[in-house]
Each structure stands twice: as structure tokens, then as C-alpha cells.
C-alpha positions in Angstrom: 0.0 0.0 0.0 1.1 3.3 -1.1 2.4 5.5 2.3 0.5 8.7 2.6 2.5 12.2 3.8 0.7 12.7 7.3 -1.4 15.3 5.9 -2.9 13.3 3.4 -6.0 11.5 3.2 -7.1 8.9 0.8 -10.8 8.8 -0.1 -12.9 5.7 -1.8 -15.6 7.9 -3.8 -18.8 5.7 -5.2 -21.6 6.2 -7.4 -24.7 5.5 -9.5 -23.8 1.8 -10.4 -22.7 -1.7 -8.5 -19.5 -2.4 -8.6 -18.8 -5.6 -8.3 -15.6 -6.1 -7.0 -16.5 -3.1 -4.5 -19.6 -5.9 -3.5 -17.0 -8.1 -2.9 -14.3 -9.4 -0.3 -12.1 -7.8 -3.0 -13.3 -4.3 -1.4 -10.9 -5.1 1.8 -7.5 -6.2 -0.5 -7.8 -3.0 -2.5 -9.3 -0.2 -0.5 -8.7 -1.4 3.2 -6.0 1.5 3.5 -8.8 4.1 2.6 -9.3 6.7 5.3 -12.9 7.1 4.3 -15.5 6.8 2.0 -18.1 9.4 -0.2 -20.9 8.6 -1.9 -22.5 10.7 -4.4 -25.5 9.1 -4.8 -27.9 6.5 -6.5 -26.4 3.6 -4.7 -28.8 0.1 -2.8 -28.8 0.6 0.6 -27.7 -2.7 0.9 -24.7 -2.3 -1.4 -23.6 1.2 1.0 -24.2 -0.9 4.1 -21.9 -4.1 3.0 -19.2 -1.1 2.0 -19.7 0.1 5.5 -19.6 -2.8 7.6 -16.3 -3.9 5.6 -14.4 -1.5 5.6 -15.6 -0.1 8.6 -14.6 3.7 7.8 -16.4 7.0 8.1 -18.8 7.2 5.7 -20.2 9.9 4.1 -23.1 10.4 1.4 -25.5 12.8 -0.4 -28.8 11.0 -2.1 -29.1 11.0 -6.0 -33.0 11.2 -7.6 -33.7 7.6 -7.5 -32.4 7.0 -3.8 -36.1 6.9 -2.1 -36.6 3.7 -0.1 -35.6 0.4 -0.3 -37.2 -3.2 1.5 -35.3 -5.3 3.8 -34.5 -8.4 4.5 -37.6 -8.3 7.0 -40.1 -6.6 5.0 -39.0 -3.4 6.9 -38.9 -0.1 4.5 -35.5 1.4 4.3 -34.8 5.0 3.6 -31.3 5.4 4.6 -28.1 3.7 5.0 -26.5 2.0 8.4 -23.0 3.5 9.3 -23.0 6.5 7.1 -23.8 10.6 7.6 -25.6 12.1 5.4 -23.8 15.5 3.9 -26.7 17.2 2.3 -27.0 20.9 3.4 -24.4 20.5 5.8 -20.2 21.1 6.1 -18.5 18.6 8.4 -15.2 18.5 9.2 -13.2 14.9 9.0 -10.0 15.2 10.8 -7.7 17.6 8.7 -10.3 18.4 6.0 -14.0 19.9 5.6 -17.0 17.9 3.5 -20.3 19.7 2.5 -23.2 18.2 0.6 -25.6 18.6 -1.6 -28.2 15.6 -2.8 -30.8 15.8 -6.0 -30.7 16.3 -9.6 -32.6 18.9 -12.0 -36.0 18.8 -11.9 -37.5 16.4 -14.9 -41.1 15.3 -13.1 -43.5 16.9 -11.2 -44.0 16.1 -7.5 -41.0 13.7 -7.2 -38.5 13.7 -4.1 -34.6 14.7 -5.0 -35.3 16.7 -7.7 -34.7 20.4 -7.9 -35.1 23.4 -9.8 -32.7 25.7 -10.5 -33.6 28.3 -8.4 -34.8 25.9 -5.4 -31.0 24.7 -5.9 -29.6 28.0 -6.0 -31.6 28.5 -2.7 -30.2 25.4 -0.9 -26.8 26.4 -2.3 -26.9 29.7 -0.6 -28.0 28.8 2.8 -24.9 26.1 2.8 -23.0 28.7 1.5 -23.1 30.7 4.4 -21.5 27.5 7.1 -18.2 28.0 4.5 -17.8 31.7 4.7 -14.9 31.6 7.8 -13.0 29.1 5.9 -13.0 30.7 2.9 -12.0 34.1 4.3 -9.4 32.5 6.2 -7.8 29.9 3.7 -9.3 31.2 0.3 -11.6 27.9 -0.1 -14.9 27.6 1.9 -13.9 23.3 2.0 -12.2 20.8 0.9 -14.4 18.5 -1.0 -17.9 19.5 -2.2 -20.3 16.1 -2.6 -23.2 16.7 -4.8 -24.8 14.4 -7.4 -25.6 16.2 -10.1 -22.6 18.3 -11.8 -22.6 22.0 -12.1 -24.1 23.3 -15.4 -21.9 22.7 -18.7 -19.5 20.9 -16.4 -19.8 17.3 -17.2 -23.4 17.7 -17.8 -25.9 16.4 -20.3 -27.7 17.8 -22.9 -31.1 16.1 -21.9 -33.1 17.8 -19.1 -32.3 15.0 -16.7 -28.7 15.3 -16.8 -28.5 19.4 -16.9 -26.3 20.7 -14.8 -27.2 23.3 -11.9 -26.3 26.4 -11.9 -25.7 27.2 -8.6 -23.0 24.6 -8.8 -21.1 27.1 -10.6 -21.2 29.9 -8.4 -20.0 27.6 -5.5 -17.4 26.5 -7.4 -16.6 30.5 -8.4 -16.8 32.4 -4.7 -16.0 29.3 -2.5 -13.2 27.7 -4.3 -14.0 24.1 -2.7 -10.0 22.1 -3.6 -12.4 19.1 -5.3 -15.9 19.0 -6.4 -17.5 15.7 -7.0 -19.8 14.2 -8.8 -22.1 11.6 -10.3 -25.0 11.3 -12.3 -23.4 12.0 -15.6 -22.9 7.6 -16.5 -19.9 7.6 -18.2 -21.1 5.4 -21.1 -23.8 8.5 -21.5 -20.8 10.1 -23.0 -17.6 8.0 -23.6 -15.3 11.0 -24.7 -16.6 13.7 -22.7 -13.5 14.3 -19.8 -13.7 12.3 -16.4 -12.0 15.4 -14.6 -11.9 18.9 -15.2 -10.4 22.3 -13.2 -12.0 25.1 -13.0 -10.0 27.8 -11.6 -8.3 25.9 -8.5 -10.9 23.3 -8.0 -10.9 20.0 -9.1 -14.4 19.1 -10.4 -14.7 15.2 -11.3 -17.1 12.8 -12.4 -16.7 9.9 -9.4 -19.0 7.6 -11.1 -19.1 4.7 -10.5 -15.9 4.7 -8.5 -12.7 6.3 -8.4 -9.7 6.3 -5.5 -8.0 10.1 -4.6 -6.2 11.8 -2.6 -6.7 15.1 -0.2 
């Protein structure tokens, strides 16, 4: 395993698809020297929960659009997953580094749960805008890594109106600075060539899904 400078973290993001080598005792061999794990959204319960209990990690997570229940082995209705916090609307900090959140997708039906428009977005994005203001005064970056599900707008996007970007992404991204934005959403098969990673002024937005191992 590679040895990390003491300031350096090494984070397993996840997203939108099963993995299966991830769903496997495989999981431990490759990623047991993680120091935690993000995921970005549109994931089984029970897929998050096995990644929990084995690596046994912090675990951190925003909901995608299709992430609204799921049934257990009892019968029992699950909404959310055992052993992991959920980021959305808030900024957390993880030993040396800050996590905020921020769950859904651009509105495409009426009435249904984790989906936004892009002014209830920008809304959301302004009131958890205001928890990063003393870091970014005092280190030029209001946090460390930004978890959302959708990408920002023309960043990684789609052209279809379930994979537009938001907007408010963008001006996050511009005042706040966050040193990685991450994403998922956007399946990479959607568009083969488009770029995986991309910066934008000194942040590092990238398209997680459905895994991908990195350093903070």
C-alpha cells in the first residue's frame, strides 16, 4: 500500500452503479488503506451498508433522484443507510479536511423527491454557502471537498433535461473555491469521450461515477 504524507487523506468515492468487485471481499484487498468513504448518490442501501460494515470507515453520502426507499431483508422499509452521515446541506469536518453536501438532480417530473429546480437549488446552495464563509476568508476555499450528485451546469453535464447541470453549482465553485468537487449522475457510457476530470480555476471538479480512488 502506497504510504500517505501525514497530511494526506485517501478517499474511496462511489456512485450510480454496482460495482462488483467493490460488493465483494475484494473491497478489503484494495481499499482497506482508505481513510474514508463518499458517496454521491444512486447507490442500494444494501450495497452502501456491506461497503460500511467492511471497511468499517467513516462514511459519508448525499442521495441521487432515485435514492427513495428500499425493502429489507424483514419486509422493513429502508430510507437510509446503516453507518454512514448524510452531507446534504451540511459542512462537516473529517479530521484535517471539511465535507459539504448537496443531494438531488434537476427537476425532470412533477412532484417527485430529490429533484430540484434551478432556483430551489440555487436556494439550498446559498443557505450552505453561508457555514463556508470563515474558511473561505481565512484559507481562500470555503472546503475541501464539495459532494453533490448532479454536476454543475456545462460541467460534465448532459444535454437532456435529466442530466443538466445546476447552476448554482457554478457559483460555488466560483466564490467558494472548494480544492475538489464531486460528482455523479453524468454515467460515463452516457458520454464516452466527454473528460472524467476537469479544473476550473483551482478546484478540481470530477465525475466519481461509478468509483474512483484520490487523494486530499
Amino acid at each position: 500500500m502506497q504510504r500517505l504524507k501525514a497530511n494526506q487523506m485517501k478517499l474511496l468515492a462511489i456512485s450510480d452503479e454496482v460495482e462488483d468487485w467493490i460488493y465483494s471481499p475484494s473491497l478489503t484487498r484494495r481499499c482497506g488503506d482508505v481513510d474514508a468513504v463518499i458517496s454521491c448518490g444512486d447507490l442500494p442501501i444494501h450495497y452502501l451498508e456491506f461497503v460500511a460494515s467492511t471497511l468499517n470507515k467513516p462514511c459519508y453520502y448525499v442521495r441521487g433522484n432515485h435514492d427513495l426507499y428500499e425493502v429489507g431483508d424483514q419486509g422493513e422499509i429502508k430510507s437510509e443507510p446503516q453507518g454512514w452521515i448524510n452531507l446534504d446541506m451540511r459542512r462537516l469536518k473529517f479530521r484535517a479536511i471539511t465535507l459539504a453536501g448537496l443531494e438531488g438532480c434537476i427537476r425532470y417530473k412533477p412532484s417527485v423527491p430529490i429533484q430540484y429546480t434551478q432556483g430551489e437549488q440555487w436556494i439550498r446552495s446559498i443557505w450552505l454557502a453561508r457555514k463556508m464563509l470563515i474558511q473561505r476568508n481565512r484559507k481562500g476555499y470555503g472546503v475541501d471537498v464539495m459532494v453533490t450528485h448532479s454536476p454543475a451546469f456545462g460541467i460534465h453535464d448532459g444535454p437532456d433535461r435529466a442530466h443538466t447541470g445546476f447552476e448554482a453549482f457554478n457559483w460555488l465553485i466560483e466564490k467558494f473555491k472548494p480544492r475538489f468537487l464531486i460528482h455523479g449522475h453524468q454515467h460515463r457510457n452516457y458520454a464516452p469521450m466527454q473528460p472524467a476530470e476537469t479544473t476550473v480555476g483551482g478546484t478540481r471538479v470530477m465525475n466519481i461515477q461509478p468509483y474512483r480512488i484520490f487523494e486530499v
